[in-house]
C-alpha positions in Angstrom: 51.2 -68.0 30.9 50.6 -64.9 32.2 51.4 -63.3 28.9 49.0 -65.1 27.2 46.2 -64.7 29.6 46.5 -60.9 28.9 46.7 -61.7 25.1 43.5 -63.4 25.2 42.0 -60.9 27.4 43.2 -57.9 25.2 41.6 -59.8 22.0 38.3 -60.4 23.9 38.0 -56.6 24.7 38.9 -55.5 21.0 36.1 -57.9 20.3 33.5 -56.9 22.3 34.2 -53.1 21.5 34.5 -53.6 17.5 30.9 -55.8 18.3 29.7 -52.7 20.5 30.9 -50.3 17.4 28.9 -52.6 14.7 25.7 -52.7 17.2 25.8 -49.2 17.5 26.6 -48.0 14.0 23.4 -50.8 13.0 21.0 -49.3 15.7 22.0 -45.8 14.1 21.0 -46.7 11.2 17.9 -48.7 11.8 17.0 -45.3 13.9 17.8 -42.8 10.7 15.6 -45.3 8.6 12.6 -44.4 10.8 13.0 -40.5 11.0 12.0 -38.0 8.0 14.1 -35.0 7.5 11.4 -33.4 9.4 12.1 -34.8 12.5 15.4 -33.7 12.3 13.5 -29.6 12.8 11.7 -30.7 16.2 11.8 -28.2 18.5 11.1 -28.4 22.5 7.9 -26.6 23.9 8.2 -22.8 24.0 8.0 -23.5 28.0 11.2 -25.4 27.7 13.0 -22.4 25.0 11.9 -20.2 27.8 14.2 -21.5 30.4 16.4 -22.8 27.7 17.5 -19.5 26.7 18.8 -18.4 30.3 17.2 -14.9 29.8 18.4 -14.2 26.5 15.2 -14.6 24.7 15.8 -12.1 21.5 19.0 -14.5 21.0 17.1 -17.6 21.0 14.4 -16.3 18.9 16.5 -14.7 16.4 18.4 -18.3 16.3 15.3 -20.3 15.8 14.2 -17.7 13.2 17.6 -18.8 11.0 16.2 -22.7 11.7 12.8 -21.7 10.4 13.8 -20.3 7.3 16.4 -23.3 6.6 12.9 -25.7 7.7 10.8 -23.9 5.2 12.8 -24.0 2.2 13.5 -27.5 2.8 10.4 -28.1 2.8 9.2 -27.4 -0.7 12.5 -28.9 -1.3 11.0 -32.1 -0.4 7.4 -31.1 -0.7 6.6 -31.4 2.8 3.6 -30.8 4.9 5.3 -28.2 6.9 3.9 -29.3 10.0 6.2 -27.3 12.2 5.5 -24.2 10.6 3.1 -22.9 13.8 5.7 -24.6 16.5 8.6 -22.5 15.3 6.0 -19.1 15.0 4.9 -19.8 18.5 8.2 -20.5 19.9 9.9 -17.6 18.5 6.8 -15.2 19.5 6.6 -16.6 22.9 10.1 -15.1 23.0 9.7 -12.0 21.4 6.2 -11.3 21.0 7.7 -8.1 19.4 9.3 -9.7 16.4 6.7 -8.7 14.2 8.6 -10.1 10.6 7.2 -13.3 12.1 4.1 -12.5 12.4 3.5 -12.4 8.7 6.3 -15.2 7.8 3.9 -17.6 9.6 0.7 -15.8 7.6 2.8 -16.7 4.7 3.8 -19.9 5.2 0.8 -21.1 6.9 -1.2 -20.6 3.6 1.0 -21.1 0.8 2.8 -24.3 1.2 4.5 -27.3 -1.1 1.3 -29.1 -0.9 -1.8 -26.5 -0.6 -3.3 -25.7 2.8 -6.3 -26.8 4.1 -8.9 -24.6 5.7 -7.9 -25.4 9.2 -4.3 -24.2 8.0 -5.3 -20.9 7.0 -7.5 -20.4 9.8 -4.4 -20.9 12.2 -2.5 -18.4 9.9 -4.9 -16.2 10.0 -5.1 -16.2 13.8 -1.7 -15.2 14.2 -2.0 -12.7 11.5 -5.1 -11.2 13.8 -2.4 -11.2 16.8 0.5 -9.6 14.9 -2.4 -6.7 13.6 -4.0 -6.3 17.4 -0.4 -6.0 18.5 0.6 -3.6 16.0 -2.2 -1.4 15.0 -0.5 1.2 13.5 1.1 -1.3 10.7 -0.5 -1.5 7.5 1.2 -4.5 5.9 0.1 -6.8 8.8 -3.5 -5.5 7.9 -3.5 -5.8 4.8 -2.0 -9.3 5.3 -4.8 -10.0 7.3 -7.2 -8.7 5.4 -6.1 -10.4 2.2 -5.8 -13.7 3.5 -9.3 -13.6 4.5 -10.9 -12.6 1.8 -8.6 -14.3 -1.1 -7.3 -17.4 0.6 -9.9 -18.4 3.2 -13.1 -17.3 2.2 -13.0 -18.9 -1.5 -11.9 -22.5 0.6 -15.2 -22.3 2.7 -18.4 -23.8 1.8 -21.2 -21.5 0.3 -23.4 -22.1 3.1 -20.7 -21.9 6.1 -22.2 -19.7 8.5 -19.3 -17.9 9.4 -18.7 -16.5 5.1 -20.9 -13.2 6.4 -18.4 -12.2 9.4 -15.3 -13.2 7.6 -16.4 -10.9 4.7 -17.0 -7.9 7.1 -13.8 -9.0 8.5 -11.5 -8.9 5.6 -12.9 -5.8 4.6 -12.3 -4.2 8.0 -8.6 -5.0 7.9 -8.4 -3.6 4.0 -9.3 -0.7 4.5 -7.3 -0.1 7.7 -4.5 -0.8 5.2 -5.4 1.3 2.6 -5.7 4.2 5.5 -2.8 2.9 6.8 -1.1 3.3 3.1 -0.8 -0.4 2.6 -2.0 -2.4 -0.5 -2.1 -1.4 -3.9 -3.7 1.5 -5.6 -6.7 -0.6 -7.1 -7.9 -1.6 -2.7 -9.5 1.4 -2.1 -12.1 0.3 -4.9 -12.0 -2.9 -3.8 -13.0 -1.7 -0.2 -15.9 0.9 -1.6 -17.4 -2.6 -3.6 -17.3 -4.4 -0.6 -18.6 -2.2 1.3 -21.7 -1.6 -1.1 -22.0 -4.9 -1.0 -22.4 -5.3 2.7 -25.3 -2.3 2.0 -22.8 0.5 3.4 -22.9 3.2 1.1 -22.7 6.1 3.5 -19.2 4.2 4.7 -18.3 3.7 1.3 -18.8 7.1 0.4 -16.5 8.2 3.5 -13.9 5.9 2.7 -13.9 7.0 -1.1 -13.4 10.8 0.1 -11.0 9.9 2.9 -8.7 7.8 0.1 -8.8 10.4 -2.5 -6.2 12.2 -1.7 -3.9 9.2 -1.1 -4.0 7.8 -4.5 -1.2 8.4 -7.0 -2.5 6.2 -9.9 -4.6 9.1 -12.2 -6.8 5.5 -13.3 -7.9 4.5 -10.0 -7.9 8.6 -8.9 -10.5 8.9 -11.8 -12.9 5.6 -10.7 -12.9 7.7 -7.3 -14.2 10.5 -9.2 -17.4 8.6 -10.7 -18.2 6.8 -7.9 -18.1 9.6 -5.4 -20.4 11.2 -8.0 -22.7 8.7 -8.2 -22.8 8.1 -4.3 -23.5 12.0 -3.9 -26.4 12.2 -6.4 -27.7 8.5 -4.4 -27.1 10.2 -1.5 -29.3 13.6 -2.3 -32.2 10.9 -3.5 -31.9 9.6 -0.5 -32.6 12.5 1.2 -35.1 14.2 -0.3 -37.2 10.4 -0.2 -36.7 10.5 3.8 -37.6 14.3 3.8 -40.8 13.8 1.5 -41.8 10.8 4.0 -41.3 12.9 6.5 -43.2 15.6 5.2 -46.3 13.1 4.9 -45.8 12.3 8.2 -46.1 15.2 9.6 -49.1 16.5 7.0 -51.1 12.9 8.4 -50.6 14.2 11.7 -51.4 17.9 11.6 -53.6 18.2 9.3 -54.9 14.7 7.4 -57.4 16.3 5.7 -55.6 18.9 3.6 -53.9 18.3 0.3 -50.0 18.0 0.6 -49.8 20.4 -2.1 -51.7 23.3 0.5 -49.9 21.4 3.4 -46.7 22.9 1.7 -47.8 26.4 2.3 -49.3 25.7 5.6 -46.0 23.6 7.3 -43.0 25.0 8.2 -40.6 25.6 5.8 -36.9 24.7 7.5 -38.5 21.4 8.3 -40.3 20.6 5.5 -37.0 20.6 3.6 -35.0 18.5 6.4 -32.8 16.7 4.5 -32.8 18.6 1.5 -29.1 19.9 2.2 -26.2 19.1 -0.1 -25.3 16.1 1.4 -21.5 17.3 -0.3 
């Protein structure tokens, strides 16, 4: 009797068990069915990595760094949305604010994603980009990443009449040629940076950047663009000056002597500042 109690009692626990094991592998899989693959690349708040990493923070970053570029390429695998993209940046640069690679991996892949990036995208890129490029001044691929996402990504998103298309242009501009100082960029920047900078009504900083950039450029094409430009900005520059030094001069004849032609004024003024202005401005 005894024997048969323990059967019965052995079969009921290898039934409840192989019902607990069917329950389980059914709640599994009703669990999987809810989750996308991007779930799967959740990571805790950077507070929590923090502690998590029991004061090996380089470690952790460098880890999560692996995990990012696994996420990202399985993302355009999949064509995903890449919505972790800024959580993986910011955890990795809350542990090493110094790992400056991700400072323009998230620039990158902030902006240039499976599905296209929307405004709001970039301008988070872009944020980071400003932080990797404050952090490292001295680093002319951050600026020019910077710069370039700006003025090719962002600005050409915005509306016409966004009132911020102005500062972001001044912006992007700023960054370029800290690049192209820097020795960042292709050959064909610095040219881009003197247009932009006319554009802006900037010719005297146009004319400095030109001169300061010369010397720096290899290709003989772009070396020979310099070459016009600086010449035309010289002779604009010399008109310039002798408009401002004839206004002066009529200034001065108005208030000395109204009543005498400026042709005897000439004769009458003083000579060294009748022709202020009149230096080669080269």
């Amino acid at each position: 009797m005894k024997l048969m109690g323990r059967f019965f009692a052995a079969v009921a626990i290898v039934g409840v068990f192989a019902g607990i094991w069917s329950l389980r592998g059914r709640a599994m899989e009703q669990y999987l069915g809810t989750q996308t693959y991007e779930d799967i690349y959740y990571l805790p708040p950077p507070a929590w990595l923090e502690v998590m990493s029991l004061g090996h923070r380089r470690a952790l970053a460098d880890l999560i760094w692996l995990r990012a570029l696994i996420y990202f390429g399985d993302e355009f695998a999949n064509k995903g949305a890449v919505k972790h993209v800024f959580n993986y940046g910011d955890a990795m640069l809350t542990l090493d604010p110094d790992f400056k690679r991700v400072y323009r991996w998230v620039g990158m892949a902030g902006v240039y994603t499976p599905t296209g990036s929307s405004t709001e995208f970039m301008e988070r890129a872009i944020d980071v980009l400003r932080r990797g490029a404050e952090r490292f001044p001295n680093d002319g691929e951050l600026a020019w990443d910077a710069g370039a996402t700006i003025t090719y990504d962002l600005l050409p998103n915005l509306p016409k009449d966004d009132t911020d298309r102005e500062r972001l242009k001044a912006e992007g501009n700023e960054y370029m040629m800290a690049a192209a100082r820097l020795g960042a960029g292709p050959d064909w920047l610095v040219m881009t940076n003197a247009a932009s900078l006319r554009k802006l009504g900037q010719t005297d900083r146009e004319l400095r950047h030109l001169e300061e950039m010369y010397a720096t450029i290899r290709d003989p094409k772009v070396k020979a663009q310099i070459e016009i430009r600086l010449t035309q900005l010289r002779d604009a520059a010399y008109a310039e000056a002798f408009r401002s030094a004839n206004e002066e001069f009529e200034k001065r004849r108005e208030e000395e002597f109204p009543y005498m032609p400026s042709t005897l004024y000439f004769f009458v003024a003083d000579p060294i500042e009748a022709t202020i202005g009149l230096a080669d401005p080269s």
